[in-house]
TORPA-4810 file (N, C-alpha, C, O; in nm, 3 decimals):
<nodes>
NODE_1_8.710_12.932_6.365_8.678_12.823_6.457_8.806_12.753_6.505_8.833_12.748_6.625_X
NODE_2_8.869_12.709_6.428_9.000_12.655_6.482_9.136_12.745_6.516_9.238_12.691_6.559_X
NODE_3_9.127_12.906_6.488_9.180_12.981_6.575_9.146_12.957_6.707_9.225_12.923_6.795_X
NODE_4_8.996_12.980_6.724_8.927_12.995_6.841_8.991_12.872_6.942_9.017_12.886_7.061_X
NODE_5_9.010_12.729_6.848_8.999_12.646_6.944_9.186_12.648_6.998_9.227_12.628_7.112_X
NODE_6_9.235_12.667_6.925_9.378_12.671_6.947_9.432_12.764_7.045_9.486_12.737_7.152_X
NODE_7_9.404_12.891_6.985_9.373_13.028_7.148_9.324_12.935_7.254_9.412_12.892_7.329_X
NODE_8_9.242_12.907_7.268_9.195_12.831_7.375_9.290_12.760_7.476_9.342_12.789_7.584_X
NODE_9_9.287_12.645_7.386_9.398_12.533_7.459_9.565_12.589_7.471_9.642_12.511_7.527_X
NODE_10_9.626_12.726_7.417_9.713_12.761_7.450_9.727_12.829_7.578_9.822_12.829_7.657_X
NODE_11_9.584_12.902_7.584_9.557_12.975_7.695_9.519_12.906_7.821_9.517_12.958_7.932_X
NODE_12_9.490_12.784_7.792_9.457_12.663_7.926_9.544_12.637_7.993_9.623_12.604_7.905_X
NODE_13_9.622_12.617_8.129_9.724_12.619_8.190_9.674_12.530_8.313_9.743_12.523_8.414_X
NODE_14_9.551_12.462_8.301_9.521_12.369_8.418_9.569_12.251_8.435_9.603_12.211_8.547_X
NODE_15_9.580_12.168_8.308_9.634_12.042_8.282_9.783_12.088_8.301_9.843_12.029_8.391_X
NODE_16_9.833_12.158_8.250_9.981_12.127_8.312_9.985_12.227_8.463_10.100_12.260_8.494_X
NODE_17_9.911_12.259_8.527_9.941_12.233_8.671_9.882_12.120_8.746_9.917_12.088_8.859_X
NODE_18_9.796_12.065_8.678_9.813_11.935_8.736_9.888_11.841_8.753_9.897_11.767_8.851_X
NODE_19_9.975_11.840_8.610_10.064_11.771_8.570_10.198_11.788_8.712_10.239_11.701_8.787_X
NODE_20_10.231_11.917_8.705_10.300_11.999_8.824_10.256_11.907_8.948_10.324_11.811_8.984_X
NODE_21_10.151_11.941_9.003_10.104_11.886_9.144_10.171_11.739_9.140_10.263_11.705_9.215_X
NODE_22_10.109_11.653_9.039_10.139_11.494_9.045_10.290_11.473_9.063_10.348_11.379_9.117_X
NODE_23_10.344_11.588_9.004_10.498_11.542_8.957_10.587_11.565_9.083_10.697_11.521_9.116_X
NODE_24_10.479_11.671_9.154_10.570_11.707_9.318_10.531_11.587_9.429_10.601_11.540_9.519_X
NODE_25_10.382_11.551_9.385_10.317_11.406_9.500_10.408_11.310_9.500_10.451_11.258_9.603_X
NODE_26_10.451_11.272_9.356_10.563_11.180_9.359_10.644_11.161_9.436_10.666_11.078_9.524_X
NODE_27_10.704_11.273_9.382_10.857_11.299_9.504_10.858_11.308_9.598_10.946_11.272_9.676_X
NODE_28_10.744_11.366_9.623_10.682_11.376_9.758_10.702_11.228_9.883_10.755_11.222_9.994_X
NODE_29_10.629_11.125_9.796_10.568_10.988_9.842_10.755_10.918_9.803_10.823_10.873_9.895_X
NODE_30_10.789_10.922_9.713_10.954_10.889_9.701_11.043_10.962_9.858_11.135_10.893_9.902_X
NODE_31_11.028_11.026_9.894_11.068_11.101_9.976_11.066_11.042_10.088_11.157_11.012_10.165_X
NODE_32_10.899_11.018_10.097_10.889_11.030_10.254_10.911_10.843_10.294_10.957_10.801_10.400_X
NODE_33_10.852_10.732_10.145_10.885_10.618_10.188_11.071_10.591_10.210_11.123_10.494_10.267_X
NODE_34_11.135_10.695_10.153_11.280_10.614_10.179_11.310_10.681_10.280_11.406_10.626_10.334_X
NODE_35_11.272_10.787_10.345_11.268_10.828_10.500_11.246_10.760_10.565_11.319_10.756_10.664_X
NODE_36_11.106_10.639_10.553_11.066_10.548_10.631_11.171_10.473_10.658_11.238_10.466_10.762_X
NODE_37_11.183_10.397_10.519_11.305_10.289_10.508_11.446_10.290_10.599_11.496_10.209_10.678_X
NODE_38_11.482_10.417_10.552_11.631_10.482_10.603_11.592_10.444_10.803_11.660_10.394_10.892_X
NODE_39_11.488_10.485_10.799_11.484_10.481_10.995_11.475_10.353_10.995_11.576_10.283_10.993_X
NODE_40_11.360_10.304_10.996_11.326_10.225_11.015_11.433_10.051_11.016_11.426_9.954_11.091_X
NODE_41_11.510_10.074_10.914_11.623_9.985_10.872_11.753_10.024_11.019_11.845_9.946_11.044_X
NODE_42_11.737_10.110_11.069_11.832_10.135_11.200_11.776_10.123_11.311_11.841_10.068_11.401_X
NODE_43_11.660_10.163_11.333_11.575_10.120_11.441_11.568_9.986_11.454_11.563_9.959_11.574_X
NODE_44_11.565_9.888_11.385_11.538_9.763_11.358_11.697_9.711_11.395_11.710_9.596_11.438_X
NODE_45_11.839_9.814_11.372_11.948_9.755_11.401_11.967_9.781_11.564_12.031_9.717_11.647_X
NODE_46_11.884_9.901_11.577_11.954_9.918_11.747_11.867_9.849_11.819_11.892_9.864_11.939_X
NODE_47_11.743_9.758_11.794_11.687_9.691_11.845_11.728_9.530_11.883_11.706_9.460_11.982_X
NODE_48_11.808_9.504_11.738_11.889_9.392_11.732_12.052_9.389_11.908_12.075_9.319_12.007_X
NODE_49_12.117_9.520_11.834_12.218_9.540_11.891_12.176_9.549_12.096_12.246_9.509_12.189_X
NODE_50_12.065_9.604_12.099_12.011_9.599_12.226_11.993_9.462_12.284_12.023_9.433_12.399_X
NODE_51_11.930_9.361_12.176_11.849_9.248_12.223_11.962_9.163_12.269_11.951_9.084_12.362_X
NODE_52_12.084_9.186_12.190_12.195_9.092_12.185_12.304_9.140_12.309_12.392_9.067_12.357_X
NODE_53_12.287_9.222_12.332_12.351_9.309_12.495_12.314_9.238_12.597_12.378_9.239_12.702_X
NODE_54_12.175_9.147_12.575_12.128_9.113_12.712_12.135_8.970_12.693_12.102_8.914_12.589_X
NODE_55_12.195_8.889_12.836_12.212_8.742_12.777_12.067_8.663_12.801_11.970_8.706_12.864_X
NODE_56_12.077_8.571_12.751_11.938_8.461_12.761_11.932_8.407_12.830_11.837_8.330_12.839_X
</nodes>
């Protein structure tokens, strides 16, 4: 019985591809918010640098 159950759970390989998936979503979502950031933080400067080109 506790062969059985041990075979088992050695032979199970779902939980650690889940584990896998989550660990790539991460990086994933790390990725794509400091992509945001990175633009977005320059867009926001050439908008400045534009606004200030033009007088009031």
């Amino acid at each position: 019985m506790v062969r059985h159950l041990v075979l088992s759970l050695i032979g199970d390989t779902r939980a650690a591809t889940a584990v896998e998936y989550g660990l790539l979503l991460g990086l994933m979502v790390i990725a794509i918010v400091g992509g945001i950031t990175a633009v977005g933080a320059q867009t926001t400067n050439n908008i400045d640098s534009a606004a200030q080109a033009y007088p009031t």
